[in-house]
C-alpha positions as CSV (number, residue, x, y, z in Angstrom):
1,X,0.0,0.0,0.0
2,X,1.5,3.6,-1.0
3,X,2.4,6.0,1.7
4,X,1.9,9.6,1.5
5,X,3.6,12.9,2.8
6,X,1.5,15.6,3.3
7,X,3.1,19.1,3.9
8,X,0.7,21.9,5.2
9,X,1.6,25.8,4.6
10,X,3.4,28.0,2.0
11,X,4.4,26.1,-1.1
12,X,5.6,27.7,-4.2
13,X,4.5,25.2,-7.2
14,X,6.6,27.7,-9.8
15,X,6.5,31.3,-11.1
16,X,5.7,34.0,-9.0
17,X,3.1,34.4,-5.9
18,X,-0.1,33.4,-8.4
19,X,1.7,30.1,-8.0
20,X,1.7,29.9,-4.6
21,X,-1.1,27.1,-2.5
22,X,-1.6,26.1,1.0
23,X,-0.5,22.5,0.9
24,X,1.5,19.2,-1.2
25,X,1.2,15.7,-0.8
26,X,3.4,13.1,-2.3
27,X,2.6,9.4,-3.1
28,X,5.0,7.2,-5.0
29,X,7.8,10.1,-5.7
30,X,5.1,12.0,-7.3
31,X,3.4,14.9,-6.6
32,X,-0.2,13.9,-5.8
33,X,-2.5,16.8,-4.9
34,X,-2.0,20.3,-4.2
35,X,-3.9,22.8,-2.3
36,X,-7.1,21.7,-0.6
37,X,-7.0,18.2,-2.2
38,X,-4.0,17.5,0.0
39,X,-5.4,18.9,3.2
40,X,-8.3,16.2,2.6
41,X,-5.4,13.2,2.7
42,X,-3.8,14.4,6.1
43,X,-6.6,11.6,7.7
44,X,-4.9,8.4,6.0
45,X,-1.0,10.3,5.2
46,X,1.8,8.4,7.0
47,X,3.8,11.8,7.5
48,X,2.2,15.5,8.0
49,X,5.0,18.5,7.9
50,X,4.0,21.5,9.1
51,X,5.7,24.0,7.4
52,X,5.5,26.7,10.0
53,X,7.0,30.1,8.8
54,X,8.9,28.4,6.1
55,X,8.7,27.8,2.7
56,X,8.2,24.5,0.5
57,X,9.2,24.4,-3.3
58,X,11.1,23.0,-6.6
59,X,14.4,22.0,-5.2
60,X,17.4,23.2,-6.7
61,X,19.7,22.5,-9.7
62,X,23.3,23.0,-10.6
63,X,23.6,23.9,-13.9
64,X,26.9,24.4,-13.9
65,X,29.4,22.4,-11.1
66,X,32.3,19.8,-10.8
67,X,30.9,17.9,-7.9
68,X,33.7,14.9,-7.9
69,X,36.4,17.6,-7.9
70,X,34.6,19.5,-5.1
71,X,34.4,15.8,-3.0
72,X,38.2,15.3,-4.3
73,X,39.3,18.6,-1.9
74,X,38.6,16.8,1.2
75,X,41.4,14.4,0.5
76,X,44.2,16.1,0.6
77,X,45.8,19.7,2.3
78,X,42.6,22.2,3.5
79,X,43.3,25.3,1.7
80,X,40.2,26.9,0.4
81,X,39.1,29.1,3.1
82,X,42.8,30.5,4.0
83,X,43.5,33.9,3.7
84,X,47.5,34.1,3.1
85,X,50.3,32.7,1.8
86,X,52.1,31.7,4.8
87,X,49.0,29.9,5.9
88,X,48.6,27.7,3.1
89,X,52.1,26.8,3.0
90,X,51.8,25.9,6.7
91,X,48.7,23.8,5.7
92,X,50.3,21.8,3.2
93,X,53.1,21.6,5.3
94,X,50.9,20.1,8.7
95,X,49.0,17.9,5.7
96,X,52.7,16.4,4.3
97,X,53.7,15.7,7.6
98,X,50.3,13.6,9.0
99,X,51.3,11.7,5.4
100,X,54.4,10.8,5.3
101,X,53.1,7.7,2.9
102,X,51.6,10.0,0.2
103,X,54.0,10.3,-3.0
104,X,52.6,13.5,-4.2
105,X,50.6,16.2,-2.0
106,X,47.5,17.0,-4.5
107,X,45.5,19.9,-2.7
108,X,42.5,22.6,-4.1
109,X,41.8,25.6,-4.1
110,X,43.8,28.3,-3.0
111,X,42.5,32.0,-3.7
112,X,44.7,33.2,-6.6
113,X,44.8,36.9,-5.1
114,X,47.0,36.4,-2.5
115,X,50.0,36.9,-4.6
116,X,50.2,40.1,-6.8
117,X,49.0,39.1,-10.3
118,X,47.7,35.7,-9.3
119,X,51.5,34.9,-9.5
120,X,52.8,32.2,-6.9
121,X,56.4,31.2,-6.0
122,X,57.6,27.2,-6.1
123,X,60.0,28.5,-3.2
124,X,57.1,29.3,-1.5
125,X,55.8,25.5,-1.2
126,X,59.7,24.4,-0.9
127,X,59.6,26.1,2.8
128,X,56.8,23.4,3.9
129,X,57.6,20.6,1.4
130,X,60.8,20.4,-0.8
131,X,61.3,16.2,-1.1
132,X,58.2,15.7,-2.5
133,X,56.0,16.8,-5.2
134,X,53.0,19.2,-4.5
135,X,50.3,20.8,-6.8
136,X,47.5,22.9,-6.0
137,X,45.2,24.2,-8.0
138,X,43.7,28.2,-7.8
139,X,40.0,28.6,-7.3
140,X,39.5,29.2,-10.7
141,X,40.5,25.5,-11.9
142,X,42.5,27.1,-14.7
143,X,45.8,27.7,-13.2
144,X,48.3,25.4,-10.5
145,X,50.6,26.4,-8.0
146,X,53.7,24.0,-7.5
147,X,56.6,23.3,-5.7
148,X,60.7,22.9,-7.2
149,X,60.0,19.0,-7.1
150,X,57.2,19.2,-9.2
151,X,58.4,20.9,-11.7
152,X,61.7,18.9,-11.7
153,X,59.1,15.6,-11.9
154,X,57.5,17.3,-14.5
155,X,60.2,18.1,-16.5
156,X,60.0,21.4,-16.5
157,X,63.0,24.3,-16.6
158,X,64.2,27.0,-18.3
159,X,64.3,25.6,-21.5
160,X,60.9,24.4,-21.7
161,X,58.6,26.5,-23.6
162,X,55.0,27.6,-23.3
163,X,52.8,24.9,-24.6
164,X,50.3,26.0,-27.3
165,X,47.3,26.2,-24.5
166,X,49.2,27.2,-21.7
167,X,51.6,29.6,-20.1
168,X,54.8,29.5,-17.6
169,X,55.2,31.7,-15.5
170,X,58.7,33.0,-15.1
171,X,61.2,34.8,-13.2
172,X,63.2,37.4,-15.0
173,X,66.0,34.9,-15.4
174,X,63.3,32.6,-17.3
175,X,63.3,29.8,-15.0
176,X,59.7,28.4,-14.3
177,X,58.4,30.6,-11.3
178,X,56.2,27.9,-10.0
179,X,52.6,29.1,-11.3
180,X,51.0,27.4,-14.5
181,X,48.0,28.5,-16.7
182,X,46.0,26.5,-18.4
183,X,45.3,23.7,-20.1
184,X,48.7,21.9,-21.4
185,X,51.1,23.9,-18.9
186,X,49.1,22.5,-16.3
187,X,48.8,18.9,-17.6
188,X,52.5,19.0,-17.5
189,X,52.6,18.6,-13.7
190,X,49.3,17.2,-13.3
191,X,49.5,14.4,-15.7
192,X,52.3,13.0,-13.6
193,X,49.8,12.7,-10.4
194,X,49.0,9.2,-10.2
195,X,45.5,8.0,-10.8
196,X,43.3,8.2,-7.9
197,X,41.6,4.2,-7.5
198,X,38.0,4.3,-8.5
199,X,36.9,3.2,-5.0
200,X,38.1,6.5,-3.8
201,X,36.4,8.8,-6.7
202,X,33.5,7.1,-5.6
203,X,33.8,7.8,-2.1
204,X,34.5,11.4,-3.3
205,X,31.0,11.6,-5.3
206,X,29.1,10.1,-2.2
207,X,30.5,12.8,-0.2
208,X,29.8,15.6,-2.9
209,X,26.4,14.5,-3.8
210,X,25.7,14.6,-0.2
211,X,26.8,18.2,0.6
212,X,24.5,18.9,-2.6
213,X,21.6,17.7,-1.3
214,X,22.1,19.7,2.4
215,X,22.2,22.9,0.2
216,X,18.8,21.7,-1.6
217,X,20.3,20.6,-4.9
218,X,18.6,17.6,-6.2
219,X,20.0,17.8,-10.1
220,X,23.8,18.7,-10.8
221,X,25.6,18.9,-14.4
222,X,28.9,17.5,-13.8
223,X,30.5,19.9,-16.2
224,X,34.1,18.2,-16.4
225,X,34.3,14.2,-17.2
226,X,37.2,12.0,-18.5
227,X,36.7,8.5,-19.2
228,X,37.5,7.3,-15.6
229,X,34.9,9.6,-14.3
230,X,32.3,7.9,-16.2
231,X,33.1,4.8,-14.6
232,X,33.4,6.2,-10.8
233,X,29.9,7.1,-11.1
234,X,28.5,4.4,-12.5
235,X,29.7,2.3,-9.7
236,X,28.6,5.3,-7.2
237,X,24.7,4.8,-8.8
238,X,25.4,1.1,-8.3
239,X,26.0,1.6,-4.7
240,X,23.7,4.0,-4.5
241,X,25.4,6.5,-3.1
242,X,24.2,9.8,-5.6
243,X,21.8,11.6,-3.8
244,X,20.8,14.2,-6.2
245,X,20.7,13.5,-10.2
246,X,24.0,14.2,-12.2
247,X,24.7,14.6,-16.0
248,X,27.7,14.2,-17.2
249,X,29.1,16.7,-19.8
250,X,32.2,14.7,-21.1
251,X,34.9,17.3,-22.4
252,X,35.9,17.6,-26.1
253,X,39.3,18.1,-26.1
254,X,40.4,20.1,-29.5
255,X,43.7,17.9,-30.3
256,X,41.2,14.9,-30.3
257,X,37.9,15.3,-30.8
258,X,36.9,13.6,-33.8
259,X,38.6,10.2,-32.3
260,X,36.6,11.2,-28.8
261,X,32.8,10.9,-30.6
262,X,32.6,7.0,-30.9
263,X,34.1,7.1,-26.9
264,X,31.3,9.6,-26.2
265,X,28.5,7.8,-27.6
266,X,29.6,4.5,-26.5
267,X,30.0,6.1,-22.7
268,X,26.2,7.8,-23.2
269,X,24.9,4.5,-24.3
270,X,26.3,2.5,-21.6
271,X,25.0,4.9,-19.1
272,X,21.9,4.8,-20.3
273,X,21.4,1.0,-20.1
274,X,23.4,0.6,-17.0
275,X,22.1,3.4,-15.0
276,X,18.7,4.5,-13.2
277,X,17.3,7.5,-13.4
278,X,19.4,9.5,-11.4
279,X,22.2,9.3,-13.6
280,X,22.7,10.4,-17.6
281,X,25.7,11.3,-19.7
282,X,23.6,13.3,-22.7
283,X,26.2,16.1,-23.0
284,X,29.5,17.5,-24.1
285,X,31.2,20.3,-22.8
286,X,33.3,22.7,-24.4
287,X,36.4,25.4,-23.2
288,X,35.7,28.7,-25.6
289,X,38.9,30.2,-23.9
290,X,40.2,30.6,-20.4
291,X,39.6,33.3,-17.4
292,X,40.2,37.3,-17.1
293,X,41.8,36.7,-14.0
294,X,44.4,34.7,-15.5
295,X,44.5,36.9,-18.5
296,X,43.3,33.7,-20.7
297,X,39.8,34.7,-21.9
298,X,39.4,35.3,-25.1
299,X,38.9,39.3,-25.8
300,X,37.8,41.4,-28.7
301,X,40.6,43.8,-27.6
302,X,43.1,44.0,-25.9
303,X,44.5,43.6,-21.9
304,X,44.5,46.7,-20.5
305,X,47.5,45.3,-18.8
306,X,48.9,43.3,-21.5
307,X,48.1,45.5,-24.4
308,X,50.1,42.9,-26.6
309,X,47.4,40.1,-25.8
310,X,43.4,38.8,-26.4
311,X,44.0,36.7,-23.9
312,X,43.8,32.7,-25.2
313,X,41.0,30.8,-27.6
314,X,41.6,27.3,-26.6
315,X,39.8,26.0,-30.2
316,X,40.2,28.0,-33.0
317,X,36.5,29.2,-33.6
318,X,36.2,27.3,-37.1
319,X,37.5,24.3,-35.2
320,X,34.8,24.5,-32.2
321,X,32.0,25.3,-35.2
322,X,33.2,22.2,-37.0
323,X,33.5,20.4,-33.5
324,X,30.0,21.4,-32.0
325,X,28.1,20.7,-35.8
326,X,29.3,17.3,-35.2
327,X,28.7,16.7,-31.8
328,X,25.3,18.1,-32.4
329,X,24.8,15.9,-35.1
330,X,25.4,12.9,-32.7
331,X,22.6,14.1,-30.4
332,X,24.2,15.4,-27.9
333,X,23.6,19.1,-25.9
334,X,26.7,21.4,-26.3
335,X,27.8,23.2,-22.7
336,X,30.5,25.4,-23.9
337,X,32.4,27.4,-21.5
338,X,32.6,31.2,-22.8
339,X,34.2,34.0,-20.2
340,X,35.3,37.0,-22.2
341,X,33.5,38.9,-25.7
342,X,35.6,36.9,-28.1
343,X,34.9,33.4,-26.3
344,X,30.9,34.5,-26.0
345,X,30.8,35.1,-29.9
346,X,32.6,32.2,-31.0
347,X,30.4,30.0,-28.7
348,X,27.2,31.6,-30.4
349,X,28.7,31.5,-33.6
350,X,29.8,27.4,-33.9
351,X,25.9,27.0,-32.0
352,X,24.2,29.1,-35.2
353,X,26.4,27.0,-37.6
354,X,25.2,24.0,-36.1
355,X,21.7,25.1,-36.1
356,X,21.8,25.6,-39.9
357,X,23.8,22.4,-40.8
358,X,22.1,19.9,-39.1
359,X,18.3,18.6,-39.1
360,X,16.0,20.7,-36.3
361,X,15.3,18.9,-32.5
362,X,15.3,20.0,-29.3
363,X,18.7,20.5,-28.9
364,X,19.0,23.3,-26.1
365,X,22.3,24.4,-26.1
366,X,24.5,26.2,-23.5
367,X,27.0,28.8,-22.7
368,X,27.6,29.1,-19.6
369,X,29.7,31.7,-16.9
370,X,28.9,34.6,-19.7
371,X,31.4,37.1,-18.0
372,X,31.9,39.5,-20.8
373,X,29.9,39.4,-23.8
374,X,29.5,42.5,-26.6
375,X,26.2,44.1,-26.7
376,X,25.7,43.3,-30.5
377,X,25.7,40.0,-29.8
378,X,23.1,39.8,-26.9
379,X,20.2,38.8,-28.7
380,X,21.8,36.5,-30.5
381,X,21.2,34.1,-27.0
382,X,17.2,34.0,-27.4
383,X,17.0,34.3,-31.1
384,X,19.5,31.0,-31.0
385,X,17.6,29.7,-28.1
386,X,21.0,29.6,-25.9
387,X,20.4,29.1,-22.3
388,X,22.6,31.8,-20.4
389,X,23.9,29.9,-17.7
390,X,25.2,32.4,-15.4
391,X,27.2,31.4,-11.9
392,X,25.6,34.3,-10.0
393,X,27.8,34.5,-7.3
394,X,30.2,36.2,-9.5
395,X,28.7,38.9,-10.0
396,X,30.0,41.1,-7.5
397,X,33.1,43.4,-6.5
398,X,34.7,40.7,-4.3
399,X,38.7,40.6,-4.3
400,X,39.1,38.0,-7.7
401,X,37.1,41.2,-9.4
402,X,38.9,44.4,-7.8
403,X,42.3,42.2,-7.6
404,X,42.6,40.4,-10.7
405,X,39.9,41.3,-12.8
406,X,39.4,45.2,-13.3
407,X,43.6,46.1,-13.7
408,X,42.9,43.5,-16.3
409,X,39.8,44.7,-18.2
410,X,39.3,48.4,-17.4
411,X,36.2,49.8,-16.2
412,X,33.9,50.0,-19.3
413,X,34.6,46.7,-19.7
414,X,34.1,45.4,-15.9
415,X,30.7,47.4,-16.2
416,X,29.3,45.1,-18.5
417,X,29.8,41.8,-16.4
418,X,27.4,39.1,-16.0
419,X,24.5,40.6,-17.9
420,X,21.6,39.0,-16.5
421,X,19.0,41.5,-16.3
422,X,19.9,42.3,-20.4
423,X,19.8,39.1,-21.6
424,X,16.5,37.9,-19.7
425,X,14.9,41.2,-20.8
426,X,15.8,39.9,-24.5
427,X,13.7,36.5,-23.7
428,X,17.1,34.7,-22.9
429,X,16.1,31.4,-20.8
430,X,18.4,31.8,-17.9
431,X,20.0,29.1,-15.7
432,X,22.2,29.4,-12.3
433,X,24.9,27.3,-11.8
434,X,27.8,27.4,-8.6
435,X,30.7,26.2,-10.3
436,X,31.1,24.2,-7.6
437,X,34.5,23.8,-5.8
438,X,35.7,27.3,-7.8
439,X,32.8,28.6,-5.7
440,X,29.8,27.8,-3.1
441,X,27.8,25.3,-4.2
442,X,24.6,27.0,-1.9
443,X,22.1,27.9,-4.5
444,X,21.2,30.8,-1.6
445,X,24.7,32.9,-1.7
446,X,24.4,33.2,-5.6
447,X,20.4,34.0,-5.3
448,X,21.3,36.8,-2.7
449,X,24.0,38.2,-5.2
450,X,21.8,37.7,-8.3
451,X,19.2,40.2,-6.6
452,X,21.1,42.7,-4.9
453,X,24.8,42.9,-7.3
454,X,26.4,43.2,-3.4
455,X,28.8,41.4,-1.6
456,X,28.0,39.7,1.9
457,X,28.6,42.8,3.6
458,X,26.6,45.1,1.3
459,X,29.2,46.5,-1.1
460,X,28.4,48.8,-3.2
461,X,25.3,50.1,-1.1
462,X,23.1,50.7,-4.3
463,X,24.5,47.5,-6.3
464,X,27.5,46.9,-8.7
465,X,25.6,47.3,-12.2
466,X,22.4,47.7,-10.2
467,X,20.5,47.8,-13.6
468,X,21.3,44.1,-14.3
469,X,19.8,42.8,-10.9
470,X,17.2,40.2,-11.4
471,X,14.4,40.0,-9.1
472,X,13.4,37.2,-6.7
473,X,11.3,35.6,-8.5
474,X,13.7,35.5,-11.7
475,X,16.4,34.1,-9.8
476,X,14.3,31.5,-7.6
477,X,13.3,30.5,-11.8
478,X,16.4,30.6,-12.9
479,X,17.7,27.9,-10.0
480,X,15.2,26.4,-10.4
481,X,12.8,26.1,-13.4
482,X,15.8,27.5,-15.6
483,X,17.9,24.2,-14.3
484,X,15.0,21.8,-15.2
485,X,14.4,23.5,-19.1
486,X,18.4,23.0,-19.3
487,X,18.1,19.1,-18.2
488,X,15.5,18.9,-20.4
489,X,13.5,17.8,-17.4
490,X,9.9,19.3,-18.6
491,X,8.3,17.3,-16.0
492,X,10.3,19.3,-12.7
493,X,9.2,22.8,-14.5
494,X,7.1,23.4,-11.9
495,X,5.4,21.3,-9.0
496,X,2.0,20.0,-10.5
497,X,0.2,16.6,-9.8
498,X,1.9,13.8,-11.5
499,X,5.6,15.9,-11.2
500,X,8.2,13.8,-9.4
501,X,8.7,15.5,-6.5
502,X,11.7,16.9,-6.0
503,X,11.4,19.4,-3.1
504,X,13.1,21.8,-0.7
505,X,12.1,23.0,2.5
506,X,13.2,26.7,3.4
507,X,12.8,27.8,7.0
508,X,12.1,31.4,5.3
509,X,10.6,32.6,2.2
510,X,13.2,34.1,0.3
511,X,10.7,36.5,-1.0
512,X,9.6,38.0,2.2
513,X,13.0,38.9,4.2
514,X,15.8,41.6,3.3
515,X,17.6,40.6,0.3
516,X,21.1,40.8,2.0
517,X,19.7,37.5,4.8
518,X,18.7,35.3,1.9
519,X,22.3,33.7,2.1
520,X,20.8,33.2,5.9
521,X,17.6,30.8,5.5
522,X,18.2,27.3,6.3
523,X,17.5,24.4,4.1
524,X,15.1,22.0,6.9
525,X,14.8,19.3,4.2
526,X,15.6,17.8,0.7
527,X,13.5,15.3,-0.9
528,X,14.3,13.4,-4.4
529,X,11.5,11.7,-6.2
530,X,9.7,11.6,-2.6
531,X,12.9,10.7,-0.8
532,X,14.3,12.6,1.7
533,X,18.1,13.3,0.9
534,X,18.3,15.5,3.6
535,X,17.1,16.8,7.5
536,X,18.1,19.5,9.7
């Protein structure tokens, strides 16, 4: 005999307050009656919630994270909340020392402003560790830090030179400094880490999936996968260990792409036969260029401190066309990673070629962080039907901005950041995403940001670029709703009967309290398909 859950007070079925009823019940993972229909099943319902002050509605999605490599930072050196040099060093020096038995020390993410110019010294690392290898990676996931052994592993002196994607940074003598940008500078060092064992990737996706669910996620795209991620979570779905829904974006690599599209469709094929529900591998994700911070987006002009440079395209954009046509072709959703004006319109562009080489379906393509894009080609997004997926928590004057990013850009440029407001006024379907370990994963922080343009603390007082804030109700859609359009989950668009229910349990309603104590309210509960993933 079915059970049923019957919650009694605000819920927020989708949309704005129209939207909103007085109760939900759930039978079988499914939404079964809203309103005064569920008050009449409280009488024979196994479980009542009273909702109290709070707030019930769609849970959460990721439209944007790399949940194994957020799970992957708890195994090694604890560095992401430190707020100075010396104390990382003395982090990873503590974390050597309590592991004498690990070969390399493999630790994430340090804040690339500490050191002027994201710029950080091997010596630095040599004062805590100098027998052993050690690489960390910088917030951003596009650069490393690394010790003298490292590089000496690595192979890597003053004669090497800068890989095609990829710089070294150097000391005046041109030795390597220690610090490595992108993609093939960094796969120097890191592709002589040994291979973590699947057992503990697994272990590293039970613990990620987990800290979703606390935050009220119940779907993540997994924006990042090589071929040994694949396997890692099909055993974790075995186990069953996920406890939200992942898809898996598997990255096209430029040097090898056209040898990567049988692997890609084999991989999607075996997940879909081996898997459940929670678990799908229907896309392909995509690096446009690099990061302003690093100086590696791609721009239409130049630096404004390195008036020699666009920064870096990692294809060249009639290679990505050529690349997402076919990819396309093969059924699968492009995610393509675009951060400055150059990277936006080459993304748009190879999407509109593929739109006019290959047959019409519902193919819902994605660009995603959006940092910089020209204002000509703003409506481009809806008229393509690109979903904007937009990390929101970026979009304020933190430290990587006033640090990093402005000397970089200038400010006309830094004034057209993250235009949310724009491209949603233009019809643009919008999606949030956390980037998730370059960021927090809390869909609440980048909500709070989305509406207000402020840091924690209130900075600016009227808003950076106050005219592209969104309102609550646009960015409750946007991490929610927006997600579900984007994982072409139709039936999560909003809670109706017959929806699965996938649901989150607020102890406030983000739409009643000061915009700045949103990143306050408390997740009480997370349920997937019925189940509850999570309990405070």
């Amino acid at each position: 005999m079915s059970s049923t859950l019957v919650f009694l007070g605000p819920v927020r079925t989708a949309g704005d307050a129209h939207g909103d009823t007085t109760a939900l019940a759930v039978r079988d993972g499914r939404v079964a009656a809203l309103g005064h229909d569920a008050e009449r099943l409280t009488d024979g319902a196994s479980e009542v919630i009273d909702l109290g002050t709070g707030l019930l509605m769609p849970a959460f999605g990721d439209g944007h994270a790399h949940p194994l490599f957020g799970g992957l930072e708890h195994f090694g050196p604890r560095i992401r909340d430190l707020r100075s040099v010396d104390a990382v060093v003395a982090e990873v020096g503590r974390w050597a020392a309590g592991h004498p038995e690990a070969e390399w020390i493999v630790g994430a993410s340090y804040d690339p402003s500490l050191a002027a110019g994201g710029d950080f010294d091997a010596r630095w690392l040599d004062e805590a560790v100098a027998d052993r290898p050690v690489v960390l990676r910088a917030h951003d996931y596009h650069t490393v830090w690394c010790n003298t052994e490292a590089l000496r592993r690595a192979g890597v002196g003053a004669d090497t030179p800068d890989p095609r994607l990829g710089w070294i940074a150097r000391r005046p003598d041109g030795t390597p400094l220690g610090t490595l940008r992108e993609w093939h500078a960094c796969d120097l060092v890191l592709d002589q880490v040994p291979r973590r064992p699947v057992g503990e990737l697994v272990d590293a996706i039970a613990l990620a999936t987990g800290i979703c669910a606390r935050a009220g996620l119940t779907w993540v795209q997994d924006a990042w996968v090589e071929p040994e991620m694949v396997d890692a979570y099909l055993a974790a779905e075995r186990a069953d260990t996920l406890a939200v829904r992942v898809n898996l974006a598997q990255r096209a690599d430029p040097d090898h792409w056209r040898a990567q599209r049988g692997t890609f469709a084999r991989a999607r094929s075996r997940v879909e036969r081996e898997a459940g529900d929670l678990l799908s591998a229907r896309t392909v994700k995509f690096f446009s260029d690099g990061v302003i911070e690093g100086g590696t987006a791609a721009l239409l002009s130049p630096y404004e401190d390195a008036p020699h440079s666009c920064g870096m395209q990692v294809w060249e954009p009639a290679a990505l066309a050529e690349a997402v046509r076919a990819f396309d072709s093969d059924g699968f959703q492009v995610h393509i990673h675009a951060i400055g004006d150059a990277g936006v319109r080459a993304a748009l562009d190879a999407i509109e070629s593929a739109i006019e080489a290959n047959p019409l379906w519902d193919r819902r393509p994605v660009i995603t962080h959006v940092q910089l894009t020209d204002p000509a080609d703003l409506p481009r997004f809806a008229r393509l039907g690109v979903i904007a997926n937009f990390e929101p928590l970026w979009a304020q004057l933190d430290p990587m901005q006033t640090e990093l990013s402005v000397p970089r850009i200038g400010e006309t440029r830094t004034a057209r950041q993250y235009p949310m407001a724009e491209l949603a006024g233009h019809g643009t379907r919008l999606s949030f995403g956390s980037d998730w370990p370059v960021s927090s994963h809390v869909p609440l922080e980048g909500i709070q940001t989305a509406v207000t343009r402020r840091t924690p603390d209130g900075h600016p007082e009227h808003g950076w670029t106050p005219h592209q804030r969104l309102t609550i109700d646009q960015a409750l859609e946007a991490a929610t709703a927006g997600v579900a359009y984007q994982a072409f989950a139709d039936d999560r668009l909003a809670l109706v009967p017959g929806a699965p229910a996938d649901l989150v349990w607020l102890d406030t309603d983000p739409r009643t309290v000061d915009p700045l104590r949103i990143r306050e309210i408390a997740v009480r509960g997370t349920w997937l398909n019925g189940h509850r993933t999570h309990r405070s």
